[in-house]
VEXGU-592158 format. One line per 4 residues: number of its first residue (from 1); their letters; for each residue x, y, z of C-alpha. Coordinates in steps of 0.5 Angstrom, whole numbers, m for minus. Layout:
% residues N
NUM) a) X,Y,Z  ...
% end
This chain:
% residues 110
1) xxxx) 14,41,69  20,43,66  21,50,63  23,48,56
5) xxxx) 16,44,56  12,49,58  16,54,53  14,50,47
9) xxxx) 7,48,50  6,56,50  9,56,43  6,51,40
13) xxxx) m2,54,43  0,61,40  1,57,33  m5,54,33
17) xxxx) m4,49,38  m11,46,42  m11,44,49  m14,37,49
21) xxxx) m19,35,55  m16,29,55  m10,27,60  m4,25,59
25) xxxx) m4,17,60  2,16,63  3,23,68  m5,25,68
29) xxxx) m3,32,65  m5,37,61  m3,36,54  m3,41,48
33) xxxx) m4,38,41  m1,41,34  m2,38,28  m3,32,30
37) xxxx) 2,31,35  0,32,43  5,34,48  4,33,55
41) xxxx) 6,40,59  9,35,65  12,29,63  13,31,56
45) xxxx) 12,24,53  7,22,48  2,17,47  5,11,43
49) xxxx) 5,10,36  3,3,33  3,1,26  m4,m1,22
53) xxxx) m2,m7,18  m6,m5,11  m11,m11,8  m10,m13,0
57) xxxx) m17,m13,0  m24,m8,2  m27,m14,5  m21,m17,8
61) xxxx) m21,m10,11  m28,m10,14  m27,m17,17  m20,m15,21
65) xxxx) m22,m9,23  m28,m12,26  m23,m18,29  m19,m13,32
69) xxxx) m24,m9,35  m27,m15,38  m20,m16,41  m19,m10,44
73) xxxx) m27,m11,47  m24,m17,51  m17,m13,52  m21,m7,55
77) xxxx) m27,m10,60  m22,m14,63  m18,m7,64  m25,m5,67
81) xxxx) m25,m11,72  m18,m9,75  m20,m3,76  m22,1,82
85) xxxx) m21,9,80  m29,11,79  m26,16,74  m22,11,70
89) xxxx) m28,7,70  m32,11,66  m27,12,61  m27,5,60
93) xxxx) m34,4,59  m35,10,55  m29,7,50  m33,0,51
97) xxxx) m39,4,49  m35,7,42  m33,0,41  m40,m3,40
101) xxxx) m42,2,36  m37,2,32  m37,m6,31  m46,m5,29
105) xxxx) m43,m1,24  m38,m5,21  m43,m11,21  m49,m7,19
109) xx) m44,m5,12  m43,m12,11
% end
């Protein structure tokens, strides 16, 4: 943990900042988050940021995202099979269970 990183964590939790309770994805460490923008007070990295194509339509919309969250399901149960880590695994499943929910929603509204 660098001196720099810890200085701006500390500043940015005296501006309003917030420790998250989840970890850094890539070093396991604490991370603070401040208008939308986490930190990790070890490595220093940021969880990648990935672009949401916009549909034209509201039910094109609907149907996209429920094809991407579909994908994401079967991206994310074959991670679950690889995995050994009894903590991971419960992430996993605790995002697999949120997908679900999220997926009866969107066709509960269709």
């Amino acid at each position: 943990m660098s001196k720099g990183l810890t200085k701006k964590a500390a500043e940015m939790l005296l501006n309003g900042g917030t420790l998250l309770s989840e970890h850094c994805p890539y070093c396991k460490g604490v991370r603070v988050m401040k208008d939308g923008h986490a930190l990790c007070i070890s490595c220093g990295r940021e969880p990648e940021k990935k672009d949401i194509p916009k549909e034209k339509t509201q039910q094109g919309a609907k149907s996209t995202l429920e094809e991407t969250l579909e994908k994401k399901l079967e991206s994310i149960s074959k991670e679950l099979e690889q995995e050994n880590n009894h903590e991971k695994q419960q992430e996993i499943l605790k995002s697999i269970n949120l997908l679900l929910e999220t997926i009866e929603k969107i066709k509960k509204k269709q």
